[in-house]
N, C-alpha and C positions, 0 to 999 in steps of 0.2 A: 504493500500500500504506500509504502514512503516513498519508494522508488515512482512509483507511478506519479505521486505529488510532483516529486523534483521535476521529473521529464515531462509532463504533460499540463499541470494544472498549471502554474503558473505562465508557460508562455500564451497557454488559450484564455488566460484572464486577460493579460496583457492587453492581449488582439480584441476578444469584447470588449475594454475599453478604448481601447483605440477606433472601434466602430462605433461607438457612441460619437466621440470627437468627432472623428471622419464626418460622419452623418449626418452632426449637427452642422461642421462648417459646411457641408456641401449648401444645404438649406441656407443658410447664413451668406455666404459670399457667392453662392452659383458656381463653385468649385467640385470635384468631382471627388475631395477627400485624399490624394496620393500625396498629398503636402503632409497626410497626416500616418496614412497606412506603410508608405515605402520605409521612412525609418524606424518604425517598428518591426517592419519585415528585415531588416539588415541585423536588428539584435537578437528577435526573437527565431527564423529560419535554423539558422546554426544549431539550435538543439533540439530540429531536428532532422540533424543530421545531411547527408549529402556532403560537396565538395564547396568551398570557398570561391572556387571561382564561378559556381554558378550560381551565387546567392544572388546576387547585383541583376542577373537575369531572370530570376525566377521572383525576384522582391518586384519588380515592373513591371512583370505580366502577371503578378497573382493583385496589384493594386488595382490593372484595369478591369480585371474579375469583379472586384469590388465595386467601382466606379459603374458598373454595367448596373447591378441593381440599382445601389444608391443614388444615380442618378437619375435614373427610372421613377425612383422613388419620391424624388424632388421636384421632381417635373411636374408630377403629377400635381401635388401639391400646391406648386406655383399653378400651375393649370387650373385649378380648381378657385381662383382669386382671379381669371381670366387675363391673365399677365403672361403670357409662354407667345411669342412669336413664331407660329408652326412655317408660317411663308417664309420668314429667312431660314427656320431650319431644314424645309425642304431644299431649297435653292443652294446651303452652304451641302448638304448631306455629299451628294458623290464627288466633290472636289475635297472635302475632308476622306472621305473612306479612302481615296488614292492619295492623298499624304498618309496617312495610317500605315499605308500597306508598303513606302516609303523609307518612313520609318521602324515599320518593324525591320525589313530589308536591312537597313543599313545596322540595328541593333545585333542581328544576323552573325555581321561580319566584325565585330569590335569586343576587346576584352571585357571581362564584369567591372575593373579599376577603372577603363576609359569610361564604361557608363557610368559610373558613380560620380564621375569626377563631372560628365554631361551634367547631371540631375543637381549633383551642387553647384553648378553653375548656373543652371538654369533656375533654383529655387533662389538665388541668390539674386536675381535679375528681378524675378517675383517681389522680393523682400523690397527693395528698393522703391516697386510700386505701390505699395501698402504702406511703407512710412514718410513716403516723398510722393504724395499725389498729384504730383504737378498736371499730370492732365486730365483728372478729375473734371475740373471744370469747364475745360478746352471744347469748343465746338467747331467742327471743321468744315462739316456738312451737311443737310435736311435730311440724309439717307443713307444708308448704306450702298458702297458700291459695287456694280456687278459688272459682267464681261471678265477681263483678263486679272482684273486687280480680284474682283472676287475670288479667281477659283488660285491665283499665289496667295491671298490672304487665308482662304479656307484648307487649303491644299500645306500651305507652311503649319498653320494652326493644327493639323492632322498629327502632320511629320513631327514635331516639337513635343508633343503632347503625347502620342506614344515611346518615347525614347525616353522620354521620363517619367511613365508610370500615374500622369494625369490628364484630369477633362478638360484642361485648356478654356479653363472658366474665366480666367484671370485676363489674358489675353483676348477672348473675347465680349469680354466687359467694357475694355477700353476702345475695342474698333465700336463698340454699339455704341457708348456712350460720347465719344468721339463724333460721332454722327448723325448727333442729336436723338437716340432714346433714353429714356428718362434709368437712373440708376434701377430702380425696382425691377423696370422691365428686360431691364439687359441683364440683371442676376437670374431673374426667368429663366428667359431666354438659353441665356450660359447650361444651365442645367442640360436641356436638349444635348446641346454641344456633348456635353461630357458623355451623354447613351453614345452618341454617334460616332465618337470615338473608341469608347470601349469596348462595344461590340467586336469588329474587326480587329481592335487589337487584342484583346483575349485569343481568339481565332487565331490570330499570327503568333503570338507568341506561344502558346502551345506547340503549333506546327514547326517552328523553326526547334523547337526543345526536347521533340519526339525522341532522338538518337540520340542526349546528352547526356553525359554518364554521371553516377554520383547524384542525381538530384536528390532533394530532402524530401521525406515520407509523406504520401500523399500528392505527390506531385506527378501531375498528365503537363509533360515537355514541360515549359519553362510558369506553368501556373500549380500553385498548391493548393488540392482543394478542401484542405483542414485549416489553413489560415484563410482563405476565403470564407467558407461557412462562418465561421465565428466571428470575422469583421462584419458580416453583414448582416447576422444574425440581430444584433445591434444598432448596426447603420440606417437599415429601412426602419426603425423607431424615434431614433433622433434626429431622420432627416424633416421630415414636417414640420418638426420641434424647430427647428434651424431655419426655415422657411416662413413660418409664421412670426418669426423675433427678426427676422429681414423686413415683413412687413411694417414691424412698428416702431422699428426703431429710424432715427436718420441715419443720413449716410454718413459712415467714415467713421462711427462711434470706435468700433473695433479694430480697427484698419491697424492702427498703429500698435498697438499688442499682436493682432498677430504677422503682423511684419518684421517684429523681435524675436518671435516662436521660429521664422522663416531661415531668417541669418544662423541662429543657432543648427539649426536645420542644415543649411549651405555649408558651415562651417565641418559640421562631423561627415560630412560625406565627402565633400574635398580631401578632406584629413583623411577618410577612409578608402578615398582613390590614391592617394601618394603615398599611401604606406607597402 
């Protein structure tokens, strides 16, 4: 019984609360949660077991495991408040699904360090938009744009956001709001985004993980589906939770806390790609 404690109880408490968090910020910032699941998946994977070098790969595609419900879950949610932009999320869908599939490609081809070291840099570029919101306020355009700039804008948003194990919330928060929709609607909106991206990249990252040896228990290729279940088992309860405190609250209450959460964030996974 002790044995079974050490090994199992604690990292599956971990990860339920980690889908609590996850869950809530999805709801809260239109995030799809991998701000929140990938570094717990970098501490908690290892025991269970598998190789080191494919944690880094299997912590990214078990986060868009995650992000597949929970952001399902938020959508909803948001939807249910009549606030979710289905006509940009048509429109952006198959120029993201070919970034996705981009990005999984090129995840394919690179070490678990170089990815780690992508995802802290990329959460780090994040962090910087949450406590320096300098274009928060910026209005560029009545619309969002379509033709060529749409499907680079949708098409990078895809590629970016699967490589690092997120719904690419944050990013498209700033083209919406950029473009004159109102912050509410473009956390909405974001939700979308992050199903549209998880799908496909669960999908890839699996497939490209099929033949990889050493992966940690429970894991179908580069996804685990024992820290999946238990993130999400959570996740779908605190993402409404997260959604309806977007509602009421203004904007940028939070912003700057968790753009401190984010740096710390950037900081150990940098540190964990150059070691």
């Amino acid at each position: 019984m002790s044995a079974f404690l050490m090994t199992w109880a604690f990292p599956i408490a971990l990860m339920l609360v980690a889908g609590l968090v996850s869950g809530f910020a999805a709801g809260l910032f239109g995030i799809g949660g991998g701000f929140v699941v990938v570094p717990v998946l970098f501490v908690m994977l290892p025991l269970l077991g598998g190789s080191t070098d494919a944690i880094a790969h299997v912590a990214i595609g078990t986060s868009l495991a995650t992000i597949m419900i929970t952001s399902l879950r938020s959508v909803q949610a948001h939807a249910r408040r009549d606030a979710v932009d289905f006509d940009l999320l048509k429109a952006w869908a198959p120029w993201i699904v070919i970034g996705v599939g981009a990005g999984v490609l090129l995840a394919s081809r690179i070490t678990g360090s170089v990815l780690a070291l992508i995802f802290g840099v990329g959460v780090a570029l994040m962090a910087l938009h949450f406590l320096f919101p300098v274009l928060r306020d910026k209005h560029l355009r009545d619309e969002v744009p379509g033709g060529y700039v749409r499907a680079g804008i949708a098409g990078g948003l895809g590629a970016f956001s699967s490589l690092l194990g997120i719904g690419g919330g944050t990013i498209a928060i700033i083209v919406m709001t950029l473009c004159g929709k109102t912050i509410h609607r473009s956390i909405a909106t974001a939700s979308g985004v992050g199903f549209i991206i998880a799908v496909p990249g669960t999908i890839g990252f699996m497939a490209i993980g099929l033949s990889a040896p050493d992966l940690p228990l429970g894991s179908i290729g580069y996804v685990n589906l024992i820290a999946a279940l238990a993130i999400v088992s959570t996740s779908v309860i605190s993402a409404p939770l997260g959604a309806a405190t977007a509602h009421k609250l203004p904007a940028g209450v939070l912003s700057p806390i968790f753009g401190i959460y984010l740096l710390f964030v950037a900081t150990m996974m940098i540190r964990h790609g150059l070691v």
